[in-house]
C-alpha positions as CSV (number, residue, x, y, z in Angstrom):
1,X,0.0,0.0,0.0
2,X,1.1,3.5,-1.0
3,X,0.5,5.1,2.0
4,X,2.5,2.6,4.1
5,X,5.1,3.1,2.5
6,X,5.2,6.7,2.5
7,X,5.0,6.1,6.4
8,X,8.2,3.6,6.2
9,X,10.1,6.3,4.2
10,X,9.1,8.9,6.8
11,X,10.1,6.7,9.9
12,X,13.1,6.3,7.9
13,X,14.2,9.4,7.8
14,X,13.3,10.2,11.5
15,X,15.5,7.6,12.2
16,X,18.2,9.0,9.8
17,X,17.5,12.5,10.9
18,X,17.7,11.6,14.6
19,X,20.8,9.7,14.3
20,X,22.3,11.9,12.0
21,X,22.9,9.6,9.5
22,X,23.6,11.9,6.7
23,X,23.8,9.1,4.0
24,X,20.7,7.8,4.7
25,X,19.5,11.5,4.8
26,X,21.2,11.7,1.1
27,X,19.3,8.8,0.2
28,X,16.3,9.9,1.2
29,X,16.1,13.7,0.2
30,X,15.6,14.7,-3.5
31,X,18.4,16.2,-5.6
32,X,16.1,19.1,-6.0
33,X,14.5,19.2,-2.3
34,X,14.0,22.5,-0.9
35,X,13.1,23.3,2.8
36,X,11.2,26.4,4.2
37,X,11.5,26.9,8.5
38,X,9.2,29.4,10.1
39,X,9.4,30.5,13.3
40,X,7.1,32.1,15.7
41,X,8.2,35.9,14.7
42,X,7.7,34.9,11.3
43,X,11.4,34.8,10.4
44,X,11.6,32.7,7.6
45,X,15.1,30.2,6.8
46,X,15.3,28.6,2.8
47,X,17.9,25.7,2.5
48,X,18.2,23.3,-0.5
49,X,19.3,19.7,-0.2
50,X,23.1,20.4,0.2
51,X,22.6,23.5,3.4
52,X,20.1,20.9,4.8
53,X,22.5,18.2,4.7
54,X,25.8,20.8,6.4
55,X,23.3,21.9,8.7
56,X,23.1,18.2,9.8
57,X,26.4,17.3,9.2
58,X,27.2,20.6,12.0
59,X,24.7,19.2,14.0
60,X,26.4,15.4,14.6
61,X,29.7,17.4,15.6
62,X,28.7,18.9,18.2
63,X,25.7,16.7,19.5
64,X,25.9,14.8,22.6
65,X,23.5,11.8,21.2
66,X,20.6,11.6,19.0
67,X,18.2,13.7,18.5
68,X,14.0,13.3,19.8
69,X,12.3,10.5,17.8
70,X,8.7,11.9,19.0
71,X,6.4,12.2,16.4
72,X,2.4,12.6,16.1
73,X,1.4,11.8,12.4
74,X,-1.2,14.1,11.5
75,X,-2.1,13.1,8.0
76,X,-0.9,10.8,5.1
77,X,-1.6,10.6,2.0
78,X,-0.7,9.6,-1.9
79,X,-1.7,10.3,-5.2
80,X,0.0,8.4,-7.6
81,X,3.6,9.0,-7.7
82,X,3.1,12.3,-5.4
83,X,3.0,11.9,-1.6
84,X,2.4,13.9,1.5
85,X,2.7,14.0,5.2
86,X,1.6,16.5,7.9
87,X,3.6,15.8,10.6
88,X,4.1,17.2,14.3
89,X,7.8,16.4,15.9
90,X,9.5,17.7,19.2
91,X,13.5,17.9,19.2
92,X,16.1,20.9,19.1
93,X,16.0,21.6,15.3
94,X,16.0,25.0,16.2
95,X,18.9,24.9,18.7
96,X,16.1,24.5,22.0
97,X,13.5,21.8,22.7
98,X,10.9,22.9,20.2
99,X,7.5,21.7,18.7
100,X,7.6,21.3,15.0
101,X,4.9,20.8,12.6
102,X,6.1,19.6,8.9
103,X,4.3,19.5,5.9
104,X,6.4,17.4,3.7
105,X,5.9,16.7,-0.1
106,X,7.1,13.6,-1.4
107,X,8.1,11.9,-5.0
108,X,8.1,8.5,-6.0
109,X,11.5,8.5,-8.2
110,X,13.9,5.7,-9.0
111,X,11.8,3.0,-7.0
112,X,11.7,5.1,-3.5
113,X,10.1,7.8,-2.3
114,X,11.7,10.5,-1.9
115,X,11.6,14.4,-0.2
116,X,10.8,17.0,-2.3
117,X,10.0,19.7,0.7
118,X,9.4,20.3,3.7
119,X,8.0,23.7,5.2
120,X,8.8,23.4,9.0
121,X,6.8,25.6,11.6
122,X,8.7,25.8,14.7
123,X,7.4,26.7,18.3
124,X,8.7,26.8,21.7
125,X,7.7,23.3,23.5
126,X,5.9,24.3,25.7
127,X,4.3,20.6,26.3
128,X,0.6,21.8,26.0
129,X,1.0,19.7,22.4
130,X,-2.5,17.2,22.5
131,X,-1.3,13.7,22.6
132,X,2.4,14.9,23.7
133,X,4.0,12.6,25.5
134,X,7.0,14.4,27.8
């Protein structure tokens, strides 16, 4: 099923993420993948697949173990070769424990799915999330 899958590629890449496994991460993220992060004031941050990947790749340097593997899947779905997942995740993407919620397009290329973009809103965890587990 389609949308199983899409759900094994995105526990993949929490994994991958989490773990900083940046070739798993190259694996899994589209040449062309762009990646739009939001914050509360509104400041905005653009990185294609290569910043994404230094960002991480800075990240496992200096991190003391892996990232938060928390996740609340909001919505999946597929449409042919086009995917997408809405997403909420807690971890310290943004440098302190924060509440993210992803929307993230994927693409069914070269037998694997694939991630085209993600536009990442990112809050304070404040641990108010519904269903959040601390």
């Amino acid at each position: 099923m389609t949308v199983e899958a899409i759900r094994n590629t995105m526990d993949a890449l929490i994994q991958a993420g989490s773990n900083f496994d940046i070739d798993a991460l190259d694996r899994l993220y589209h040449t062309d993948m762009q990646i739009q992060m939001i914050d509360m004031e509104g400041n905005l941050n653009k990185a294609d697949k290569q910043g994404f990947m230094a960002m991480f790749k800075g990240m496992a340097e200096s991190a003391t173990g892996p990232m938060n593997t928390w996740a609340q899947f909001n919505d999946i779905t597929a449409d042919g070769n086009n995917g997408h997942v809405l997403i909420t995740r807690k971890n310290e993407l943004g440098g302190s424990p924060s509440l993210l919620v992803l929307s993230i397009d994927l693409a069914f290329e070269d037998n694997r799915w694939q991630v085209m973009r993600e536009v990442i809103f990112i809050r304070p965890d404040t641990g108010d999330y519904p269903g959040e587990e601390n």
